[in-house]
PDB file as gemmi writes it, atoms N, CA and C in Angstrom:
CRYST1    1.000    1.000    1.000  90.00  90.00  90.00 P 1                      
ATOM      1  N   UNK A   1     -21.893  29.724 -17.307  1.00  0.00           N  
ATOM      2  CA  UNK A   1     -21.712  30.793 -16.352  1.00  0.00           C  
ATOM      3  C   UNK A   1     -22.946  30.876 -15.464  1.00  0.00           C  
ATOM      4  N   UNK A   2     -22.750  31.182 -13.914  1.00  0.00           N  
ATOM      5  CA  UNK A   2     -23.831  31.195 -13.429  1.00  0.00           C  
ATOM      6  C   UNK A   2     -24.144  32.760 -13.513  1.00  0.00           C  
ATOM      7  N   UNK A   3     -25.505  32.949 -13.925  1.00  0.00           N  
ATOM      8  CA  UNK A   3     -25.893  34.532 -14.350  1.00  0.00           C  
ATOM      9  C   UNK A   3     -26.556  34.845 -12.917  1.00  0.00           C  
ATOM     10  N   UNK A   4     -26.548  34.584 -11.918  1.00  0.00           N  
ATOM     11  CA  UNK A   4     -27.126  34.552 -10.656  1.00  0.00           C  
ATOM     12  C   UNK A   4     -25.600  35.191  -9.398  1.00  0.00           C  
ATOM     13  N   UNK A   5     -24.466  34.422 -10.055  1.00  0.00           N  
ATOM     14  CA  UNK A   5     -23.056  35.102  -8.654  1.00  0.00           C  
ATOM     15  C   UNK A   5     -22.820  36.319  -9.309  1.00  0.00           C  
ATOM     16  N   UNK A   6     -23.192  37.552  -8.483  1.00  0.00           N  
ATOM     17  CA  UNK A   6     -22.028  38.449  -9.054  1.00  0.00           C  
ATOM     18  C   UNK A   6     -20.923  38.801  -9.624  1.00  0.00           C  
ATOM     19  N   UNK A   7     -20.085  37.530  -8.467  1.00  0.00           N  
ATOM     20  CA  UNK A   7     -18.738  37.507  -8.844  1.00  0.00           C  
ATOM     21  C   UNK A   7     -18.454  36.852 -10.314  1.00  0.00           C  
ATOM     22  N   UNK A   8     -19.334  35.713 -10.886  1.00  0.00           N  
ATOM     23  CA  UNK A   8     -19.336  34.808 -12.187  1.00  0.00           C  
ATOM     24  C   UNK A   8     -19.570  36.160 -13.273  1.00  0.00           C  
ATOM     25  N   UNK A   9     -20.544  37.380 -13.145  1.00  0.00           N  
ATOM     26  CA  UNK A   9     -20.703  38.258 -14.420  1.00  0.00           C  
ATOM     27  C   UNK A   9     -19.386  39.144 -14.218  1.00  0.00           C  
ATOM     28  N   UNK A  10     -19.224  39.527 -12.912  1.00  0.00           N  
ATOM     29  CA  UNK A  10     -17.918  40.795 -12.911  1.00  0.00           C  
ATOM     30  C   UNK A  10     -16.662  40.100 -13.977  1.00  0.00           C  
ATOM     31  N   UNK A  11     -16.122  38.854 -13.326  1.00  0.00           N  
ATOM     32  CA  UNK A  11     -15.327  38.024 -14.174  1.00  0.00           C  
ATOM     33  C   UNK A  11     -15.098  37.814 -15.947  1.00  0.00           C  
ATOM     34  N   UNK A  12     -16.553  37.835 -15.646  1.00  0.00           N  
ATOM     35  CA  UNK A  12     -17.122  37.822 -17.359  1.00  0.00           C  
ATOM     36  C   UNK A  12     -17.154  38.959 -18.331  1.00  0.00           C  
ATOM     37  N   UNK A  13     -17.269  39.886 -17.569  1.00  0.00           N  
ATOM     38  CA  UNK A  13     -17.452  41.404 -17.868  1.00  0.00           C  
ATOM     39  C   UNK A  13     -15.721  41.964 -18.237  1.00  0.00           C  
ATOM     40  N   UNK A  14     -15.165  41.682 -17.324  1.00  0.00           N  
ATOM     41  CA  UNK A  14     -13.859  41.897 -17.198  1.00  0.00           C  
ATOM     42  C   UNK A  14     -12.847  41.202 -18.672  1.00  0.00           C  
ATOM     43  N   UNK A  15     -13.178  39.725 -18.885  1.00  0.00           N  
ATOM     44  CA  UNK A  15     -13.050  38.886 -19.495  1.00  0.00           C  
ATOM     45  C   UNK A  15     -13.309  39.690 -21.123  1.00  0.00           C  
ATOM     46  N   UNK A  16     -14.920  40.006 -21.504  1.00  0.00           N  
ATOM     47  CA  UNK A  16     -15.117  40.618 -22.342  1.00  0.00           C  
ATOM     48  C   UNK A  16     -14.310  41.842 -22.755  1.00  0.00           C  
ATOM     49  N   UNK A  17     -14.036  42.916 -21.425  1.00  0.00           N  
ATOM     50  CA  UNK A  17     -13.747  44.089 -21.904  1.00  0.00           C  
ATOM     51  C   UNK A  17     -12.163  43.536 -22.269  1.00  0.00           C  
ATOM     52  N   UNK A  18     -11.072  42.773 -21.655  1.00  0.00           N  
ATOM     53  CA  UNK A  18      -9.584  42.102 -22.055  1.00  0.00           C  
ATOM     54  C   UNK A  18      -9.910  41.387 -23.605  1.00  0.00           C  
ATOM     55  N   UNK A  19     -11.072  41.237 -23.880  1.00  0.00           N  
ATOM     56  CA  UNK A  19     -11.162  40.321 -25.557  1.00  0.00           C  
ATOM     57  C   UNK A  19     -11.132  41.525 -26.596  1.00  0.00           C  
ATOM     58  N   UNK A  20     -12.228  42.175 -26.069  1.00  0.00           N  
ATOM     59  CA  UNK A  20     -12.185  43.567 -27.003  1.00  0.00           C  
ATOM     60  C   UNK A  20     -11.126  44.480 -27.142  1.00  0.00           C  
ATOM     61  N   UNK A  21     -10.290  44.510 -26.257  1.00  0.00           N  
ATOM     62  CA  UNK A  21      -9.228  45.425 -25.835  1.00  0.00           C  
ATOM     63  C   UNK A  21      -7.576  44.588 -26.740  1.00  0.00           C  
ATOM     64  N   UNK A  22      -8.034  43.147 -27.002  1.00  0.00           N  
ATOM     65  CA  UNK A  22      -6.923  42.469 -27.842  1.00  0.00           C  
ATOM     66  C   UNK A  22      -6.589  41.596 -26.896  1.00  0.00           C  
ATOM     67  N   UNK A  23      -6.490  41.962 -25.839  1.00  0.00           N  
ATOM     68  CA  UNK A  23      -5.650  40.695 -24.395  1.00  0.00           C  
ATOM     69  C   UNK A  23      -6.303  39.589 -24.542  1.00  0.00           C  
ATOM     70  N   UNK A  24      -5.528  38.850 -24.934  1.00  0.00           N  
ATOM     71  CA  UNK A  24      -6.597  37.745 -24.687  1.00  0.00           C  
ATOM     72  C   UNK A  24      -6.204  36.878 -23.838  1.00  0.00           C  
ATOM     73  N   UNK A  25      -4.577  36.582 -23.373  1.00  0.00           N  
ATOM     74  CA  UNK A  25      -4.114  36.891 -21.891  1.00  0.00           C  
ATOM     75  C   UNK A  25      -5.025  36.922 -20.939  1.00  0.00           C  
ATOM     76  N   UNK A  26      -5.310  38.225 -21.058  1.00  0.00           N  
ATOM     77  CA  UNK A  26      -5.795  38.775 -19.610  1.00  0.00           C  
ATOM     78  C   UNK A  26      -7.204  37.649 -19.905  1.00  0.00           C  
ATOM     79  N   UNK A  27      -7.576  37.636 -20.951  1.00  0.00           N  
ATOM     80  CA  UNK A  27      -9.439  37.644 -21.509  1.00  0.00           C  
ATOM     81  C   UNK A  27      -9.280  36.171 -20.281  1.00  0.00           C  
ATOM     82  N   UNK A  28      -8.444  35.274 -21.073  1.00  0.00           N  
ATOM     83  CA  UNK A  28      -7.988  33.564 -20.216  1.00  0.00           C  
ATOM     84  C   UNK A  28      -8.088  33.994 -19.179  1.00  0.00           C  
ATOM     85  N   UNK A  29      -7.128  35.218 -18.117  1.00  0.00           N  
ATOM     86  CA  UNK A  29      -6.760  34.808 -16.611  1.00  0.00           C  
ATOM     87  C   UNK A  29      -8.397  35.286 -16.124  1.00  0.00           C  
ATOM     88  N   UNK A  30      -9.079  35.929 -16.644  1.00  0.00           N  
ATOM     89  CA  UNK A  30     -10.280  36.158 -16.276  1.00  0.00           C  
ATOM     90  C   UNK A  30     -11.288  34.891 -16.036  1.00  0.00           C  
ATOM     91  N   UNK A  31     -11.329  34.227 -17.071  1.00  0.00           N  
ATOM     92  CA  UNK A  31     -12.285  32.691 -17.295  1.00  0.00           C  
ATOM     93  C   UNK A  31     -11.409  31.711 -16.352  1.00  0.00           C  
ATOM     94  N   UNK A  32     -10.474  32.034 -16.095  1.00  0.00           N  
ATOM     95  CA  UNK A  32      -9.712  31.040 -14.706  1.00  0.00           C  
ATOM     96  C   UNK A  32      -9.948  31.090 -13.755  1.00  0.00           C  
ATOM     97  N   UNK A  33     -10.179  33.212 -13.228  1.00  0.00           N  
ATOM     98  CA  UNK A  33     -10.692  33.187 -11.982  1.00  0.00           C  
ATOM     99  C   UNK A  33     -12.191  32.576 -11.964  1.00  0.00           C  
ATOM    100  N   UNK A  34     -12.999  32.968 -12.852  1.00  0.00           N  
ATOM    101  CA  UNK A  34     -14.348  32.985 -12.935  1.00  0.00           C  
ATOM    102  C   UNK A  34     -14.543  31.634 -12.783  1.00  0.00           C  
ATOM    103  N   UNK A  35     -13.860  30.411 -13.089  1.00  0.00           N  
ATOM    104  CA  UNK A  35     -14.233  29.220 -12.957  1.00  0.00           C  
ATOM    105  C   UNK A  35     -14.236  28.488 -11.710  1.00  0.00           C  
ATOM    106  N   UNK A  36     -12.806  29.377 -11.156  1.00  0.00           N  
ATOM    107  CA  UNK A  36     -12.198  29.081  -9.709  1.00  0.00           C  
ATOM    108  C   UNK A  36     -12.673  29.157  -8.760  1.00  0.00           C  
ATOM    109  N   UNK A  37     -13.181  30.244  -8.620  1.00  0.00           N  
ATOM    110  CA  UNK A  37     -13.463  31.082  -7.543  1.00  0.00           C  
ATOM    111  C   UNK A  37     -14.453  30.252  -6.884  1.00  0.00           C  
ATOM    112  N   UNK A  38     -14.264  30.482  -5.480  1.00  0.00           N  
ATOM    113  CA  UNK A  38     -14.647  29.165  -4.205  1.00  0.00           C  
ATOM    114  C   UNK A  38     -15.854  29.210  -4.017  1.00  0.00           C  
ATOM    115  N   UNK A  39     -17.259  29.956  -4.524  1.00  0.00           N  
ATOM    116  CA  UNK A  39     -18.266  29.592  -5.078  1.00  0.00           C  
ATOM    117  C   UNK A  39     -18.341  28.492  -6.310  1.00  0.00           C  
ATOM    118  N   UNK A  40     -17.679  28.013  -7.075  1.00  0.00           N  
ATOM    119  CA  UNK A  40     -17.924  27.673  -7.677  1.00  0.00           C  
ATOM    120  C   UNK A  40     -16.656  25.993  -7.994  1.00  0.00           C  
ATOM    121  N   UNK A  41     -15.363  26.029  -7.168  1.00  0.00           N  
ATOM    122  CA  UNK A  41     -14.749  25.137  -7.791  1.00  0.00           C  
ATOM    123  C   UNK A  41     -15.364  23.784  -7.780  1.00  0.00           C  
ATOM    124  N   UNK A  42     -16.639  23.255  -6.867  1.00  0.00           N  
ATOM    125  CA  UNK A  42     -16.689  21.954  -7.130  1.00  0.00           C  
ATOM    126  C   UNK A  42     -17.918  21.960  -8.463  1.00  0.00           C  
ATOM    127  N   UNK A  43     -18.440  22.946  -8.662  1.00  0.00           N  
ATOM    128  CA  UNK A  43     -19.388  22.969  -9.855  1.00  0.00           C  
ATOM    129  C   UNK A  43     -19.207  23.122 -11.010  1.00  0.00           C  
ATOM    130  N   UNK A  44     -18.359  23.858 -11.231  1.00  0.00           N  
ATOM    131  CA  UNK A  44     -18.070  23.698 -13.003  1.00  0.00           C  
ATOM    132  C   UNK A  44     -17.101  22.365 -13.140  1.00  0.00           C  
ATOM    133  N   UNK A  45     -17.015  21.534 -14.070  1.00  0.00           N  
ATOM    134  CA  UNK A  45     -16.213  20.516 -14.325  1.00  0.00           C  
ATOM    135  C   UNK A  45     -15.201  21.315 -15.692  1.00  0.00           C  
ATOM    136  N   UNK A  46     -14.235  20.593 -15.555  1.00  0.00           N  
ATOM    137  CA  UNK A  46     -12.642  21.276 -16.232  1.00  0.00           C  
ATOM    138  C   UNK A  46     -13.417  20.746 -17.149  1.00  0.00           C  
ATOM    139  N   UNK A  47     -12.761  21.578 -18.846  1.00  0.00           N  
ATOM    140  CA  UNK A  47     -13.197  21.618 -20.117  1.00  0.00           C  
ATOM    141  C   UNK A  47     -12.104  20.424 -20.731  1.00  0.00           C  
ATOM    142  N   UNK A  48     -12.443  19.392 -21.447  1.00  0.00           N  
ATOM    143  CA  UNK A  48     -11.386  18.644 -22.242  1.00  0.00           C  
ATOM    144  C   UNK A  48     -10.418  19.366 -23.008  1.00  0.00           C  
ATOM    145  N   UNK A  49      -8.959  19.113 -23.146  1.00  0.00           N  
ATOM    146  CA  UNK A  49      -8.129  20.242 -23.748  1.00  0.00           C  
ATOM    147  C   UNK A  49      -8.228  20.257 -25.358  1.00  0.00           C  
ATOM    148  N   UNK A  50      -8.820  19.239 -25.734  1.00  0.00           N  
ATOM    149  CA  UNK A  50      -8.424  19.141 -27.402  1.00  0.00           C  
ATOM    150  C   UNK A  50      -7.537  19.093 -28.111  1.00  0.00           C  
ATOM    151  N   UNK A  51      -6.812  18.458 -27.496  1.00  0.00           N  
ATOM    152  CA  UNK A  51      -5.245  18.272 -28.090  1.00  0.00           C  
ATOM    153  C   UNK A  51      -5.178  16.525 -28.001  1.00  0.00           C  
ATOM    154  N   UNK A  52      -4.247  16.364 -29.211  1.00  0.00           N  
ATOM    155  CA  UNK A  52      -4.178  15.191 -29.911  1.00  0.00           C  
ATOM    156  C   UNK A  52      -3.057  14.970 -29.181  1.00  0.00           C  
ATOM    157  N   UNK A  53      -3.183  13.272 -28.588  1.00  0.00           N  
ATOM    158  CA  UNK A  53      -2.119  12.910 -27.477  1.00  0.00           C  
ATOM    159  C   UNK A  53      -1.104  12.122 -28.659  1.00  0.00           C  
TER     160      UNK A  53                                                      
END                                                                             
């Protein structure tokens, strides 16, 4: 996470309060925007899925 974009902690923040709250739904669509978001799509690289092909 960059601890420097606003937008990367709001996301995160948001993210946290949907984990604690049980959503974990929401907790995901949060870490989607946060990854997305057009500060950031060419910098984070996609996570390997971990699933056995």
């Amino acid at each position: 996470m960059n601890d420097t974009c606003p937008t990367c902690r709001h996301y995160a923040a948001l993210r946290e309060q949907a984990r604690q709250a049980g959503d974990y739904s929401k907790a995901t669509d949060y870490e989607v925007l946060r990854r997305r978001h057009p500060a950031h799509i060419i910098h984070i690289p996609r996570q390997p899925e971990g699933r056995a092909l």
